[in-house]
C-alpha positions as CSV (number, residue, x, y, z in Angstrom):
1,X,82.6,193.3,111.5
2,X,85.2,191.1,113.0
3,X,86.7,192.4,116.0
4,X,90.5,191.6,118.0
5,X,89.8,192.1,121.5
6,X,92.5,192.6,123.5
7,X,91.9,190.3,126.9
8,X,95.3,189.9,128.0
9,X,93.9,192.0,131.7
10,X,90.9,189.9,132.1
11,X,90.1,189.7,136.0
12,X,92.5,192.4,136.4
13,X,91.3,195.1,138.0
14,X,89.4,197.9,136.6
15,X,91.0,197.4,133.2
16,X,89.9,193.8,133.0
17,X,86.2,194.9,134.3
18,X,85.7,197.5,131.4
19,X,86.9,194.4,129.0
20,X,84.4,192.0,130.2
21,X,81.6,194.3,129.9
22,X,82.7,195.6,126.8
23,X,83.3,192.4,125.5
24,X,79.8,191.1,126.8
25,X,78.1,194.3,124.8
26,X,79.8,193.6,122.0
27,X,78.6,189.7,122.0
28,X,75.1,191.4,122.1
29,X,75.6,193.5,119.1
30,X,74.3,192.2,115.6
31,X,76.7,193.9,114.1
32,X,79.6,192.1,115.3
33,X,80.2,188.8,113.4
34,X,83.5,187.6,115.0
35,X,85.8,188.1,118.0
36,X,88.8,187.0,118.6
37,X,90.9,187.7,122.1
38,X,93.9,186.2,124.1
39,X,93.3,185.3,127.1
40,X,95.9,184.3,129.9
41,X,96.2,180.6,130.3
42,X,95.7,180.8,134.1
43,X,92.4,182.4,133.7
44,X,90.7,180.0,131.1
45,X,88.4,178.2,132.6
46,X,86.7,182.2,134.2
47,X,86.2,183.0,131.0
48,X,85.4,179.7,129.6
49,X,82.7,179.6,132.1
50,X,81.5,183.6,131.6
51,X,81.7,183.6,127.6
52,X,80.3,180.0,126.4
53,X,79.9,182.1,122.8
54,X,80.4,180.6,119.2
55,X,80.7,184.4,118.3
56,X,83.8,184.3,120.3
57,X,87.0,182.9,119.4
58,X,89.7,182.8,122.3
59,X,93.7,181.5,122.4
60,X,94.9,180.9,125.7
61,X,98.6,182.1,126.1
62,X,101.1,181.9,128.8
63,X,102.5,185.8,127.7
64,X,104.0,187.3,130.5
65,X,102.7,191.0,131.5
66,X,106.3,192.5,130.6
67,X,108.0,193.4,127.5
68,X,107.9,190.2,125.9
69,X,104.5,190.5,125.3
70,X,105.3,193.6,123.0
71,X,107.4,191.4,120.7
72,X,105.3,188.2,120.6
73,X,101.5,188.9,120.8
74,X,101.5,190.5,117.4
75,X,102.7,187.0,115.5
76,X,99.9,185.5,118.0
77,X,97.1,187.5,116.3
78,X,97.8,187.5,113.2
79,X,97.1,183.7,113.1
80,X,93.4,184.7,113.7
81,X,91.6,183.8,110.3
82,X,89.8,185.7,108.6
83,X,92.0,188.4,109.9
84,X,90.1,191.1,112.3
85,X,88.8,194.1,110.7
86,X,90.1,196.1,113.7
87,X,92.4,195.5,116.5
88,X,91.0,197.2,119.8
89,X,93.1,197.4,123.0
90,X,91.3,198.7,126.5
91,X,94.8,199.6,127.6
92,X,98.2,201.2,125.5
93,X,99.3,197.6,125.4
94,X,99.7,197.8,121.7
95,X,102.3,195.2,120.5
96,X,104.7,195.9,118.0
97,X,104.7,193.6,114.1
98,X,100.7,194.4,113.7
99,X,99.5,195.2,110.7
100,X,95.7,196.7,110.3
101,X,93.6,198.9,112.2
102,X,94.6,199.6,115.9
103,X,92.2,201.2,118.5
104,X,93.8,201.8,121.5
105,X,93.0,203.1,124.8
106,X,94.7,205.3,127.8
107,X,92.6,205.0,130.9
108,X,95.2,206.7,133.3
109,X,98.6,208.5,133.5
110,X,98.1,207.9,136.8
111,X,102.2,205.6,136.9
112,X,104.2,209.3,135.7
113,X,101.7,211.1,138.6
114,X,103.3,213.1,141.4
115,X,101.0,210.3,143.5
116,X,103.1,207.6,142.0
117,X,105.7,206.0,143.8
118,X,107.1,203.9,140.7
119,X,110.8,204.2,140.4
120,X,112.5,206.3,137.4
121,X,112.8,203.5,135.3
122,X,109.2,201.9,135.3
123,X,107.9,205.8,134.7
124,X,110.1,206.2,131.6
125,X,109.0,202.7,130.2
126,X,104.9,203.5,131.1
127,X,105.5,206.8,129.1
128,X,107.6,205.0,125.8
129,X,104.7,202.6,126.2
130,X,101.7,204.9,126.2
131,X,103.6,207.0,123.2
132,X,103.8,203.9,121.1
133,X,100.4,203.6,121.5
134,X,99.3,207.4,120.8
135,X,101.7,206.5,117.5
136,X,100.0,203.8,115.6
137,X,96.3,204.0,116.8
138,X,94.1,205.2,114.2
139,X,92.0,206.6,116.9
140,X,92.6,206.5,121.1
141,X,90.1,206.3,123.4
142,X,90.2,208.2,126.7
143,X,88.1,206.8,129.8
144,X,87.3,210.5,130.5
145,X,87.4,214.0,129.5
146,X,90.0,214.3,133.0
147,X,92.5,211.4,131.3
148,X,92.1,213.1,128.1
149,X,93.2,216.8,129.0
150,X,96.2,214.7,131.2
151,X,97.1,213.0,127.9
152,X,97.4,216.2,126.0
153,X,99.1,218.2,128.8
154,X,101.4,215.8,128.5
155,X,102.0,214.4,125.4
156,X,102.6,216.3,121.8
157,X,99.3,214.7,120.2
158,X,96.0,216.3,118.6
159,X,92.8,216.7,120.0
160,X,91.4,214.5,117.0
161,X,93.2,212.0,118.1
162,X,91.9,211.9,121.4
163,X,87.8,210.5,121.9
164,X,86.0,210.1,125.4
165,X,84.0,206.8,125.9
166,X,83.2,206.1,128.7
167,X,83.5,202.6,130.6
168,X,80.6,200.5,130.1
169,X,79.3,199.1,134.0
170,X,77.6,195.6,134.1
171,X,73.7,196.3,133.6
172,X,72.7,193.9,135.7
173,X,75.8,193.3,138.9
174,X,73.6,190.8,141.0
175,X,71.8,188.9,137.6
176,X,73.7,185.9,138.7
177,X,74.2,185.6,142.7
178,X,72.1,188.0,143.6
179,X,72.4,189.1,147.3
180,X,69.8,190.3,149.7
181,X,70.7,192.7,152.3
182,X,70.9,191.7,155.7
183,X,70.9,188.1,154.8
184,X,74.3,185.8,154.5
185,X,76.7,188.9,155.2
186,X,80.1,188.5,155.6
187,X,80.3,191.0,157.8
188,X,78.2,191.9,161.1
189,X,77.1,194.9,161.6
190,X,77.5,198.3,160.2
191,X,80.7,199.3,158.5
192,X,82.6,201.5,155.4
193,X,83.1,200.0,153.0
194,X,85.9,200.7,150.5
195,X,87.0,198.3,147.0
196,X,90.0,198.9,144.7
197,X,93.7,198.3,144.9
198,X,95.6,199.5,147.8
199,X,97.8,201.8,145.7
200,X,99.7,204.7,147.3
201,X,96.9,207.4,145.6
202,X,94.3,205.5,146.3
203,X,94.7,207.5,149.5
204,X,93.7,205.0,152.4
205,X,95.5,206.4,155.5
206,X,93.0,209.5,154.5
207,X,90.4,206.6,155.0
208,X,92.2,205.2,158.0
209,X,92.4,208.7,159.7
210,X,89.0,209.6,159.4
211,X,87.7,206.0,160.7
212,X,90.2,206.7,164.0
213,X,88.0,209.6,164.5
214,X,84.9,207.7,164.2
215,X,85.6,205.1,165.8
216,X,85.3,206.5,169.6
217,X,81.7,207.7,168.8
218,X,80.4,204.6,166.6
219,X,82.0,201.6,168.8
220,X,80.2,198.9,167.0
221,X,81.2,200.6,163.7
222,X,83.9,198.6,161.0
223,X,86.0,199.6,158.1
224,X,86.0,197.3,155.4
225,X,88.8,197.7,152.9
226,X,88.5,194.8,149.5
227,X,90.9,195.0,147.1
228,X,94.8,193.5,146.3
229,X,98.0,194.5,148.3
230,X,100.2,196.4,146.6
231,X,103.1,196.5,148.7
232,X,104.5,193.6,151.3
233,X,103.3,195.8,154.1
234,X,101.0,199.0,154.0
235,X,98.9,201.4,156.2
236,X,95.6,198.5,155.9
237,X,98.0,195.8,157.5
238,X,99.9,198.3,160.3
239,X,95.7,199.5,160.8
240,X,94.1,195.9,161.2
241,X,97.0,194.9,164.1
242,X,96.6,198.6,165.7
243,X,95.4,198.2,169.5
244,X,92.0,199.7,169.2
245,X,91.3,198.9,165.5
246,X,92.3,195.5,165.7
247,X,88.9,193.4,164.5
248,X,87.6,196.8,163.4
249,X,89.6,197.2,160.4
250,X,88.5,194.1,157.6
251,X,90.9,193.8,155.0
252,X,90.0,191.7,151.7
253,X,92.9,191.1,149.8
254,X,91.2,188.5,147.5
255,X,87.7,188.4,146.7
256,X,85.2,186.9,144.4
257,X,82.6,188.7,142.1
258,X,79.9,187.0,144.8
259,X,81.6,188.1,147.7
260,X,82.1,191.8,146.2
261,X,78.4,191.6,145.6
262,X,77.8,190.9,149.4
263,X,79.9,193.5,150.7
264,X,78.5,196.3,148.7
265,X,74.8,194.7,149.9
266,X,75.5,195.5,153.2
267,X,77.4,198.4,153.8
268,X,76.7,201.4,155.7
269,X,78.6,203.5,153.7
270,X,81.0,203.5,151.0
271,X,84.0,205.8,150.8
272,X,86.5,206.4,148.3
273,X,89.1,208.9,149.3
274,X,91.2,208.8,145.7
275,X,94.3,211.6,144.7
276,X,93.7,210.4,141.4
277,X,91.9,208.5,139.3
278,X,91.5,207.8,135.1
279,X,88.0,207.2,135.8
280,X,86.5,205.4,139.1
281,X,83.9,202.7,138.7
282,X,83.4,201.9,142.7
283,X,81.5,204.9,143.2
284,X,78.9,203.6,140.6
285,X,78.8,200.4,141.5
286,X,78.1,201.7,145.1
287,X,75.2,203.6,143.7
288,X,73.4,201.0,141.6
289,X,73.2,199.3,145.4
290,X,71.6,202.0,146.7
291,X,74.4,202.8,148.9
292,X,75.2,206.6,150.3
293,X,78.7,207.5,148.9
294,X,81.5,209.8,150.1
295,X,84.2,210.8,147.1
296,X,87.0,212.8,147.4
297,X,86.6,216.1,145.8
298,X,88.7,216.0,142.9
299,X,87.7,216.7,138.6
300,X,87.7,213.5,137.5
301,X,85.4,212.2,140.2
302,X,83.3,215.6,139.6
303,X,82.6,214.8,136.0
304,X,81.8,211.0,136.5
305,X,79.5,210.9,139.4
306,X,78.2,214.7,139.5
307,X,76.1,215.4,142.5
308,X,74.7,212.6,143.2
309,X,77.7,211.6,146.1
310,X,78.8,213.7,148.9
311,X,82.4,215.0,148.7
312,X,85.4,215.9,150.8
313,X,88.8,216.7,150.9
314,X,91.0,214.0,150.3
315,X,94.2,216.0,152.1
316,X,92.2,215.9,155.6
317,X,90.9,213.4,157.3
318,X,89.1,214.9,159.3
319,X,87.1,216.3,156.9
320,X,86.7,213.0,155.5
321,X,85.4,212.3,159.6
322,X,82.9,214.8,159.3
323,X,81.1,213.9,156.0
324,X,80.8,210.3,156.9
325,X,79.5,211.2,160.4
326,X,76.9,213.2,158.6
327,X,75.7,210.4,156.6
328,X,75.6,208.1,159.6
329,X,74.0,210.5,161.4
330,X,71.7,212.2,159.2
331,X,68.5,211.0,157.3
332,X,67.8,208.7,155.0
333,X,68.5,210.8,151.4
334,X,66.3,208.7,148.9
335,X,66.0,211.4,146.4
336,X,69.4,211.6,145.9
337,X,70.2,207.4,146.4
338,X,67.5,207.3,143.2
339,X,69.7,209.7,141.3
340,X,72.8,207.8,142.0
341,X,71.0,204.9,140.6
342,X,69.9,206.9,137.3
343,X,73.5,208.2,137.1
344,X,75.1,204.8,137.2
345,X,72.5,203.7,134.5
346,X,73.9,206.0,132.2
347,X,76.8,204.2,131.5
348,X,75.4,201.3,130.6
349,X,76.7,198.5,128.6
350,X,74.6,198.5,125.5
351,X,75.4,202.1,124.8
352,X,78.9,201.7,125.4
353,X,79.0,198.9,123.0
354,X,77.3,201.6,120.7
355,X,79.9,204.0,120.8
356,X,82.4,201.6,120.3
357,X,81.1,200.4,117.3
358,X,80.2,203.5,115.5
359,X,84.0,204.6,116.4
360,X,85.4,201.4,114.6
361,X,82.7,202.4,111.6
362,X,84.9,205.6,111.3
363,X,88.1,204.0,111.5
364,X,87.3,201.9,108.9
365,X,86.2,204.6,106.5
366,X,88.9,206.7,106.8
C-alpha cells in the first residue's frame, strides 16, 4: 500500500506529534510499501535527521498555513508517482483539486468552543474548513469518542462516518537522550510542571491560582509552565514578573524534545488544568515518567486517562490547591504510578499504526 501523509504540521504541536509517531509506525509496518509527505521547508533538516528512510519520500514546500495551501497542495501531490493509494490527513486540512481516496481527521472543535477567543471570522472559516473535510473523506477519524460526539452535535454527518483512533504516543520517549532524574536538571528543586500551548482554555490562571496558594506553605516550591505563547502578553508573563512569584514561576516558551524530556524527569508534579481538550497527550506522557498527575475533571480527560490521575475542578483554584497539596503531602502512590504507566502503554504506536491500516484496508474496498 502506498500511503500520502500529510506532514504539513510537523513539529507543530500536538498535531505534529500524533504525525511523527504515526508516521514512524507506519515506517515499521510491512505492509506499507511507499510514503510520500510534504514537509515545510523550514523544518527539513528535523525530519531529515528523524526519518533517514528509503520507504519514505518527502517534498519540501514553502506552503503557507493559510488558504493558499487549500488551492496549491493538491497539484503538489499529485506529482507523487506511482500515485498514493490513499491520501491521509491528521488534521481537516484537506485541499481542494485531489482526486483518490481521502482520510481525514478532526482532533478538536475546540476554535468554535465557548473557551475560544477566535474572532467571528476565523470561527466561520475553521467550521467551512472542517465541513469540507467531513465532505470528501471516505472515512474521518476522531482522536476520541469526546471529539466525536462534539462533531456530530454539531455538524449534520453520520455516525458511520465518524471512527475513533486514538493517537499513537512514542513507545519509547527517552530511546535517544535518555534523562536520569536528579541529574543535569534544568531546574532546581521541586516544582509543577505543566507542557502545552498557553491557549486561553488551556486554563492556566486556574494553574496560577492554585500555585499562589501553595506557594506560602511550599517556599522552595516552583511552577514550571513549557509550551509557546499565544498571545503578546498573558497570565504566565504578568505571573513570572509578580512580586512574590518572580523566580518561582519558569516559563518555557521554546523547548527541545531533550529539554521536554528533562523537565518531565524531574518534576514533582504535573498538572493540567484544561476546559477542553480533543484529546490530551501531556497527561500520558507524564505517566510513562512515572510522575503523579492532577487533571481537570472534565469527559474527555475521563475517557483518556481513567483513574489512574487525580482530578479537580478546573473552575476553582482552590480546589486545584488542594489536590496538589495532597500529592505533595501524601505518600508515595506506586500502585497507581504503575497503572498510569500500563494506561499510557495502551496507546502505543504499533497498534495505532494497526488501526490505521486496517481503516485504509476498508476504504479501499469499498
Amino acid at each position: 500500500m502506498r500511503i500520502y501523509l500529510d506532514g504539513m504540521l510537523f513539529r507543530h504541536a500536538g498535531i505534529g506529534r500524533i504525525y511523527q509517531n504515526l508516521l514512524q509506525g507506519l515506517v515499521e509496518s510491512p505492509e506499507i510499501l511507499r510514503i510520500y509527505t510534504l514537509i515545510p521547508r523550514a523544518r527539513k533538516d528535523d525530519f531529515l535527521h528523524e526519518y533517514p528512510y528509503d520507504k519514505i519520500e518527502a517534498v519540501f514546500t514553502d506552503l503557507p498555513f493559510d488558504y493558499r495551501e487549500y488551492f496549491r497542495k493538491g497539484p503538489l501531490i499529485r506529482k507523487f508517482n506511482p500515485a498514493p493509494d490513499i491520501h491521509y490527513f491528521p488534521y481537516h486540512n484537506v485541499p481542494y483539486f485531489l482526486k483518490g481516496t481521502v482520510v481525514s481527521t478532526v482532533c478538536d472543535l475546540i476554535p468554535i468552543s465557548p473557551f475560544s477567543c477566535l474572532p467571528w471570522h476565523a470561527k466561520s472559516r475553521f467550521r467551512y474548513l472542517v465541513s469540507h473535510a467531513l465532505k470528501v473523506s471516505t472515512r474521518v477519524v476522531c482522536i476520541s469518542e469526546f471529539t466525536k460526539s462534539q462533531v456530530l452535535d454539531r455538524f449534520d454527518v453520520s455516525p458511520d462516518l465518524l471512527e475513533v483512533i486514538y493517537p499513537p504516543l512514542e513507545d519509547d520517549p527517552s530511546r535517544d537522550q535518555p534523562v536520569i532524574p536528579g541529574e543535569d536538571r534544568m531546574v532546581e528543586g521541586d516544582y509543577l510542571l505543566f507542557v502545552g500551548s498557553r491557549n486561553p482554555h488551556k486554563n492556566l490562571k486556574c494553574l496560577i491560582d492554585a500555585f499562589k496558594r501553595l506557594a506560602p506553605e511550599f517556599p522552595g516550591l516552583k511552577l514550571v509552565i513549557a509550551g509557546a505563547r499565544m498571545r503578546q502578553r498573558d497570565e504566565v508573563d504578568e505571573a513570572s514578573e509578580t512580586e512574590g512569584l518572580r523566580g518561582k514561576v519558569i516559563p518555557y516558551v521554546t523547548v527541545t524534545d531533550r529539554e521536554i524530556e528533562n523537565l518531565y524527569s524531574n518534576a514533582r508534579v504535573f498538572v493540567f488544568p484544561s476546559l477542553i481538550e480533543g484529546f490530551g497527550i501531556p497527561p500520558l506522557e507524564a505517566m510513562t515518567h512515572g510522575i503523579p498527575v492532577v487533571c481537570s475533571d472534565i469527559t474527555v480527560i475521563r475517557e483518556v486517562c481513567g483513574d489512574t490521575v487525580r482530578y479537580a475542578d478546573p473552575s476553582d483554584p482552590q480546589d486545584f490547591a488542594k489536590v496538589i497539596r495532597e500529592v505533595l503531602t501524601g505518600p508515595q502512590d506506586p500502585v497507581r504510578v504503575l497503572a498510569g504507566r500500563s494506561r499510557a502503554k495502551t496507546y502505543n504506536r504499533e497498534a495505532c499504526a494497526g488501526r490505521y491500516i486496517r481503516l485504509f484496508k476498508r476504504c479501499l474496498a469499498t
